[in-house]
C-alpha positions in Angstrom: 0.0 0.0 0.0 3.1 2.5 1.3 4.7 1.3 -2.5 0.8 2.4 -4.1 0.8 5.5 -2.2 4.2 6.5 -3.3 3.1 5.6 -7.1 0.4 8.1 -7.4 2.3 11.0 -5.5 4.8 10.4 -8.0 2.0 10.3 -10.7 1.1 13.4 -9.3 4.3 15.0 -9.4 5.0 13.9 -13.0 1.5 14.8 -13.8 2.1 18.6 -12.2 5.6 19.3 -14.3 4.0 18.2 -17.8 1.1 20.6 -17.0 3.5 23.6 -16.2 5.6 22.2 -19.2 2.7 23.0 -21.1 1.5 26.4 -19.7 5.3 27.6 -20.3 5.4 26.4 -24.0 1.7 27.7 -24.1 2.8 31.1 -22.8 6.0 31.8 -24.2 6.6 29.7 -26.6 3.6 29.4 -29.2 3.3 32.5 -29.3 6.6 33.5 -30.6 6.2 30.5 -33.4 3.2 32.2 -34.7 4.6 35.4 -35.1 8.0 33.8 -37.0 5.4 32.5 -38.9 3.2 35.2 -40.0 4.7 38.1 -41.8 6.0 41.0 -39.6 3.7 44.0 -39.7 5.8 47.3 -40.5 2.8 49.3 -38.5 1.2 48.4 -35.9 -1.7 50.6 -34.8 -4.0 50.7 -31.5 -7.3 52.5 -31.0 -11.3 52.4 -29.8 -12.9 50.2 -32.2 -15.5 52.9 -32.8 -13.0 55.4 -34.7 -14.2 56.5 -37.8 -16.6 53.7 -38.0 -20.0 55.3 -38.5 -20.7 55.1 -41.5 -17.0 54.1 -41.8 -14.4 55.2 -43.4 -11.5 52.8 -43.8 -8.2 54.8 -42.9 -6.0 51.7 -42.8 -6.8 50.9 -46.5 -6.1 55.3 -47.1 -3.4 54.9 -45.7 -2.1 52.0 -47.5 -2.7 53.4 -50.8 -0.8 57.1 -49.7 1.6 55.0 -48.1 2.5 52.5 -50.9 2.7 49.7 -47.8 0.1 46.8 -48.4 -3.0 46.8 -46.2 -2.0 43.3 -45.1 1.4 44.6 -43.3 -0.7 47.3 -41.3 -1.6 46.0 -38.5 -4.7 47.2 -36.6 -5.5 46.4 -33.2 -8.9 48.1 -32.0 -10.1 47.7 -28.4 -13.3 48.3 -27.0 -12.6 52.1 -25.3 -9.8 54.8 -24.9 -8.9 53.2 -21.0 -8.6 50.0 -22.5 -5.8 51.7 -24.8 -3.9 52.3 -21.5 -4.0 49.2 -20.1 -2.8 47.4 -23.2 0.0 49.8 -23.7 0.8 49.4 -19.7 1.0 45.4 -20.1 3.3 45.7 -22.8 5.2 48.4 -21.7 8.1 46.3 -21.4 8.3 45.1 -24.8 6.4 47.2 -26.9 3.8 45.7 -30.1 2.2 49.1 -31.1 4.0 51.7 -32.9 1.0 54.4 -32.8 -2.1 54.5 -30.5 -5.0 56.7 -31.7 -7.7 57.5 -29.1 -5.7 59.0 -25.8 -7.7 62.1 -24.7 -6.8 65.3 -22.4 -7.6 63.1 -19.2 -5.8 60.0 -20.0 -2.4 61.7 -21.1 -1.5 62.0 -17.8 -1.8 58.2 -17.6 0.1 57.8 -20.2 3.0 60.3 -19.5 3.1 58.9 -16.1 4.3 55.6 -17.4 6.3 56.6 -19.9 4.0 54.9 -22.3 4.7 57.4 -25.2 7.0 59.2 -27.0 6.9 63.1 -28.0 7.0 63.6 -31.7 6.1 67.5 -33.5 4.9 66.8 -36.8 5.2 69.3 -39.2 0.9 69.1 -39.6 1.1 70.9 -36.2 1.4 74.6 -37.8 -2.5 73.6 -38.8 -3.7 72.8 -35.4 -4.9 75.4 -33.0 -2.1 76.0 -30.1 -5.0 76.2 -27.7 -5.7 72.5 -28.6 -2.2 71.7 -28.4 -1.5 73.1 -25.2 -4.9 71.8 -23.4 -4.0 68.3 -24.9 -0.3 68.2 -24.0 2.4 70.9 -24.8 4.7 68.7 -24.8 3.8 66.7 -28.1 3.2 63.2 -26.6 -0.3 63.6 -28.3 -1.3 65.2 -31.2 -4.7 66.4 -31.7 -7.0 65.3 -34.3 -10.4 65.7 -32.9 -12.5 67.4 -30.4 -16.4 68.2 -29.0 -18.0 68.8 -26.1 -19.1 66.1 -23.7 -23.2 66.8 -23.6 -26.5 65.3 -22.8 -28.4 64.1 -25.4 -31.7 63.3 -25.3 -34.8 62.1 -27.6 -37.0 64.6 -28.5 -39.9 61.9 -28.7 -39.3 60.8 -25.2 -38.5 64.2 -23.1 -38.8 67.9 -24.7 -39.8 71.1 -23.5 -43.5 70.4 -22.5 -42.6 68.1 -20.6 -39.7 69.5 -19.1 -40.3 73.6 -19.8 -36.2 74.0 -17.9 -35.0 71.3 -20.4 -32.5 73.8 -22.3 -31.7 75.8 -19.7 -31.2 73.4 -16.6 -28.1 73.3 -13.9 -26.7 70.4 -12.9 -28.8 70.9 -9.3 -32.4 71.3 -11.4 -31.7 68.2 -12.6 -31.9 66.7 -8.9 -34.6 69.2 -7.9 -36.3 68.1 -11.1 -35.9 64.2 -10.3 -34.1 64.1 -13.8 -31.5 62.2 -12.6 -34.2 59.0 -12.8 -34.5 59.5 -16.8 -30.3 59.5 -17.7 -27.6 57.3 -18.3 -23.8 58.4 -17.8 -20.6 56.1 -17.8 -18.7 55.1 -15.5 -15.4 57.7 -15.0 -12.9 55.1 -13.9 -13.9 53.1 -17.3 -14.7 55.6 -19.8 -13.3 58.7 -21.5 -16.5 60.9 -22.0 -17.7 59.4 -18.2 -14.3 61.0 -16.9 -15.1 64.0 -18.9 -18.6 64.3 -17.0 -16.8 63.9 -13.7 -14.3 66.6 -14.0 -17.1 69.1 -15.5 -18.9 68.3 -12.4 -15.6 69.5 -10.8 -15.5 72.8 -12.0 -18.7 73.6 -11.7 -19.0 72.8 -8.0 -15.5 72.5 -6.7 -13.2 70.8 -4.3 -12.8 72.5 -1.2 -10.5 69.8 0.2 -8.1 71.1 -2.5 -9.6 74.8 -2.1 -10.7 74.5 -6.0 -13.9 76.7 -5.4 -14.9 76.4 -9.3 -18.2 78.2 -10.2 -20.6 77.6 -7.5 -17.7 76.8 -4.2 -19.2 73.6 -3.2 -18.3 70.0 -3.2 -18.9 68.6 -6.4 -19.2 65.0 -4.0 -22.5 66.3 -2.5 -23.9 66.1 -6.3 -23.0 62.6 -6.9 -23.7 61.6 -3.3 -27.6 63.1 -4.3 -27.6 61.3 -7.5 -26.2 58.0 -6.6 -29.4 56.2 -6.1 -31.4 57.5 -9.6 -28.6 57.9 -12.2 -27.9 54.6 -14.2 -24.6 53.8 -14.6 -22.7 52.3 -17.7 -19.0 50.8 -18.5 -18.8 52.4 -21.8 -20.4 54.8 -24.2 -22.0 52.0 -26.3 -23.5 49.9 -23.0 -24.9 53.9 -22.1 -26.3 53.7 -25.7 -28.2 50.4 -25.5 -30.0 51.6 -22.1 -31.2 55.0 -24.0 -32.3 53.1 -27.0 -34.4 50.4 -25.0 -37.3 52.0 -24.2 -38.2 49.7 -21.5 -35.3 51.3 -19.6 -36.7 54.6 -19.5 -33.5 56.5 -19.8 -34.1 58.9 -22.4 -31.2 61.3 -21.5 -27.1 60.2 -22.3 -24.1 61.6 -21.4 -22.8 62.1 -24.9 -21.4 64.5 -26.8 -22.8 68.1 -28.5 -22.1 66.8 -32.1 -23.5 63.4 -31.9 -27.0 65.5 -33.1 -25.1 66.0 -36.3 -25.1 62.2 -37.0 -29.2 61.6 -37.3 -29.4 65.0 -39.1 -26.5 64.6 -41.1 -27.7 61.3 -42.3 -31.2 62.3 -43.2 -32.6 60.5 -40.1 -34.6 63.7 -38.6 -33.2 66.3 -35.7 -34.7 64.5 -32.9 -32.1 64.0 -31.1 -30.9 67.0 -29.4 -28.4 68.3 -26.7 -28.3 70.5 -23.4 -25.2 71.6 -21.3 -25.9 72.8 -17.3 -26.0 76.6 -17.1 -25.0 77.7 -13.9 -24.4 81.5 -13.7 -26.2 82.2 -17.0 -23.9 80.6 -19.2 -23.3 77.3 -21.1 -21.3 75.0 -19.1 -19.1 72.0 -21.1 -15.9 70.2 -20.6 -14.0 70.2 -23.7 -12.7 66.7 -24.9 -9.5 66.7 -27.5 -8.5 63.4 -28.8 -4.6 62.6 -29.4 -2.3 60.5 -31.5 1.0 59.6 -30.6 4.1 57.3 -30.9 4.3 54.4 -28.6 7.6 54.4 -26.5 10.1 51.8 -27.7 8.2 51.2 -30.6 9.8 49.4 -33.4 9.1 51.8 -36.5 9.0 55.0 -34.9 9.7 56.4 -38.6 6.8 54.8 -40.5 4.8 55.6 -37.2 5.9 59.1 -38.0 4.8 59.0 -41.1 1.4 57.8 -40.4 0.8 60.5 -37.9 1.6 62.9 -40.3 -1.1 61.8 -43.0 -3.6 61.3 -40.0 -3.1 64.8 -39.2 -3.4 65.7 -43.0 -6.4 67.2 -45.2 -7.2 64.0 -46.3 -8.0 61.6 -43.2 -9.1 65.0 -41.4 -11.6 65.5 -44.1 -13.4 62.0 -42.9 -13.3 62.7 -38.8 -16.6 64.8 -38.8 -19.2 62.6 -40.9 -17.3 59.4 -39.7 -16.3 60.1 -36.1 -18.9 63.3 -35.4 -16.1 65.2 -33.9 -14.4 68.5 -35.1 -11.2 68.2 -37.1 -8.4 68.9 -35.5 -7.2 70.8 -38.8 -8.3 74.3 -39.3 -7.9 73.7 -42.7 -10.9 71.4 -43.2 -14.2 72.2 -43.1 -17.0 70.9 -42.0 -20.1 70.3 -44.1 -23.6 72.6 -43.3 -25.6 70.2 -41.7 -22.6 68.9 -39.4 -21.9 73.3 -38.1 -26.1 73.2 -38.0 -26.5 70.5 -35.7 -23.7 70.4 -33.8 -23.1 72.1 -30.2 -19.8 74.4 -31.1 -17.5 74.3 -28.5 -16.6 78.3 -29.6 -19.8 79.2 -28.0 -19.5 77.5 -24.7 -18.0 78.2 -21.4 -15.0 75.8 -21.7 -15.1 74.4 -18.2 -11.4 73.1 -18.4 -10.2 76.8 -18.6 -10.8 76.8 -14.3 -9.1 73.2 -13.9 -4.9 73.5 -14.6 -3.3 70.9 -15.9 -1.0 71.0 -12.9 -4.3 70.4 -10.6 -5.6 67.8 -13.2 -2.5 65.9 -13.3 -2.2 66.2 -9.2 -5.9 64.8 -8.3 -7.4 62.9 -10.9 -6.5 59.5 -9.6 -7.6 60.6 -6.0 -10.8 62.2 -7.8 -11.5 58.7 -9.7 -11.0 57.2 -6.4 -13.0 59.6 -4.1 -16.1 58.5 -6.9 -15.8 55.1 -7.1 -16.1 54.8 -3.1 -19.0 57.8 -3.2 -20.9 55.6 -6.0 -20.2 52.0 -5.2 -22.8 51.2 -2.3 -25.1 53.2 -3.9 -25.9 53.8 -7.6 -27.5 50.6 -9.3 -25.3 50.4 -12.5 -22.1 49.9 -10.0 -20.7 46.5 -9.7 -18.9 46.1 -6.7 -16.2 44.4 -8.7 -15.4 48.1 -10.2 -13.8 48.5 -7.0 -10.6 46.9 -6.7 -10.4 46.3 -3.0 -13.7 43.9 -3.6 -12.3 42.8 -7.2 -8.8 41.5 -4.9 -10.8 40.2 -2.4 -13.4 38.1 -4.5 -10.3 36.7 -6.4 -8.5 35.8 -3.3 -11.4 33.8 -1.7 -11.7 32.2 -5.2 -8.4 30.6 -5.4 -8.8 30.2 -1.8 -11.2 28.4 -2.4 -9.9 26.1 -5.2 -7.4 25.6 -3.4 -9.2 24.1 -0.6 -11.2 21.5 -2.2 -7.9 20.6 -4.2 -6.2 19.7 -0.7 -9.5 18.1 0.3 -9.1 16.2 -2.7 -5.7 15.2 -2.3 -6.2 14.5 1.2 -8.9 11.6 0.4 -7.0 10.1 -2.2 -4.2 9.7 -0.1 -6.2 8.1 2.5 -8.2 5.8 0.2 -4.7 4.1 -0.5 -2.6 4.1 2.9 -2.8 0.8 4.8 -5.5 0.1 7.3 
């Protein structure tokens, strides 16, 4: 029996180094054959899988025919959001895949500076892009503009409009708690989403942070708002899970956190104007953060000049002539214009109080992660679209007792075996 007992332990052991025998050669060594196999990319590029996608214009295949370099050694990688870019890039920060990354706005450079995840580059296409979008992006070059709008509420003319709500065009973010408003909208979630964090810090500035003495426009807490609204608002991971709640009727969410040109799309397309937009107005003016998207080189990358190349174009007449009918975003070039229906329907950020003018980027780059923070723990016990697993002290935890867990039954397991074979 002592003999038998030893057998299977050994069995066991045997058993336990082919299986990490074939997790390493799993790990590290398949996927290096496939990439000896396949052809070597000579561009690599990351970005929200959304870009330029409605109705779509295909940029890799413009680019491949400016370029001269065949469509099948571009290589495209698009992820579902602009955070998602960040913790790609992070993961591979070691050993770099991407030689561009499209996507990083005025909120995440900091992330991305922070790590060292990018490297500066001043195309020549610059001298056609606004300095103030340069500077409120990043002086510094790590990103590039090539788009921006206004983060806005939309909303469904069919569903809520003025007779139903006589303030709708000229609420503040506190008439839309006195109003019970809060019950009928659907925002993202800040630590997941760009235009979610882009909510958040306009919430900032309008109410500010007196544990910072940031007194913004109105010199309160802008924690109070989001304590208030916790229990109505709906909250989403992303812009396309906020979409699917506004178009379900059966969710009664009629209001989005959005953008002020994404009216352009349904009247650009010959789809109606419907849907509109509204920005809070506190102190008699139009209240918006600004969001400017960036392009930049990954750092380490392996064709920084091809990557420098491709920015270039990006930032050129002829991809910046797509962004507005295919991403519903201004173009970053001054040089383009924008069609009639597009300046019609769209919210102009030119005739908005730009709400990032009161938060510095020296303020920005010193609180945000505390401000992401401060709203996940504000939100989390409270708000109905918050999964618990957001948080990362519960996200640890719940994958602690898991393995723990495992772990357990495996020795339980192990345990019985062993005592079905020793000697009586």
């Amino acid at each position: 029996m002592i003999k038998m007992k030893f057998k299977i332990m050994k069995k066991n052991r045997v058993f336990e180094v082919m299986l990490l025998f074939c997790l390493f050669f799993g790990i590290f060594i398949f996927p290096h054959s496939i990439r000896a196999v396949a052809s070597e990319p000579k561009l690599t590029i990351y970005t929200y899988e959304s870009l330029l996608a409605d109705p779509g214009y295909d940029f890799i295949e413009g680019y491949s025919n400016y370029s001269g370099i065949p469509k099948d050694q571009i290589q495209l990688v698009a992820l579902e959001d602009a955070n998602s870019l960040i913790t790609r890039l992070l993961g591979e920060k070691e050993s770099p895949v991407a030689d561009v990354v499209i996507g990083l706005d005025n909120s995440l450079i900091f992330e991305a500076k922070r790590y060292n995840l990018l490297k500066p580059y001043s195309s020549p296409l610059i001298e056609n892009i606004s300095s103030s979008l340069i500077n409120n992006l990043d002086p510094d070059h790590y990103l590039l503009p090539y788009d921006y709008g206004i983060i806005a509420f939309n909303y469904d003319q069919l569903r809520v409009n003025t007779t139903t709500v006589p303030d709708l065009e000229n609420l503040t973010l506190n008439k839309i708690l006195d109003l019970d408003l809060a019950k009928k909208i659907v925002v993202e979630d800040p630590t997941l989403s760009s235009p979610g964090l882009g909510f958040l810090l306009w919430t900032i500035a309008v109410f500010g942070d007196p544990s910072i003495n940031f007194t913004g426009i109105l010199g309160d807490d802008w924690r109070n708002w989001w304590k208030s609204a916790a229990e109505d608002l709906r909250i989403a991971n992303s812009w396309g899970a906020a979409f699917d709640i506004y178009d379900e009727p059966n969710e009664n969410r009629p209001i989005m956190l959005s953008y002020g040109t994404s009216p352009a799309y349904t009247v650009c397309q010959g789809w109606g104007d419907n849907l509109k937009a509204f920005l809070s107005h506190e102190n008699g003016t139009s209240n918006a953060w600004l969001q400017i998207e960036g392009i930049g080189l990954v750092n380490g990358a392996s064709h920084t000049i091809e990557g420098q190349h491709f920015i270039d174009w990006f930032l050129g007449e002829e991809l910046q002539s797509q962004i507005a009918e295919n991403n519903w975003m201004y173009p970053a070039n001054q040089q383009v214009q924008v069609s009639s229906c597009f300046n019609s329907a769209a919210i102009n950020p030119d005739d908005v109080n730009i709400l990032n003018n009161l938060i510095t980027t020296s303020m920005l780059e010193s609180n945000l992660a505390k401000w992401k923070q401060d709203w996940e723990e504000t939100m989390v016990m409270k708000s109905p679209g918050i999964s618990g697993f957001q948080n990362p002290f519960l996200f640890v935890f719940a994958i602690s007792f898991s393995l723990g867990v495992i772990l357990l039954l495996q020795q339980r397991k192990i345990f019985q075996l062993r005592k079905n074979v020793s000697p009586a």
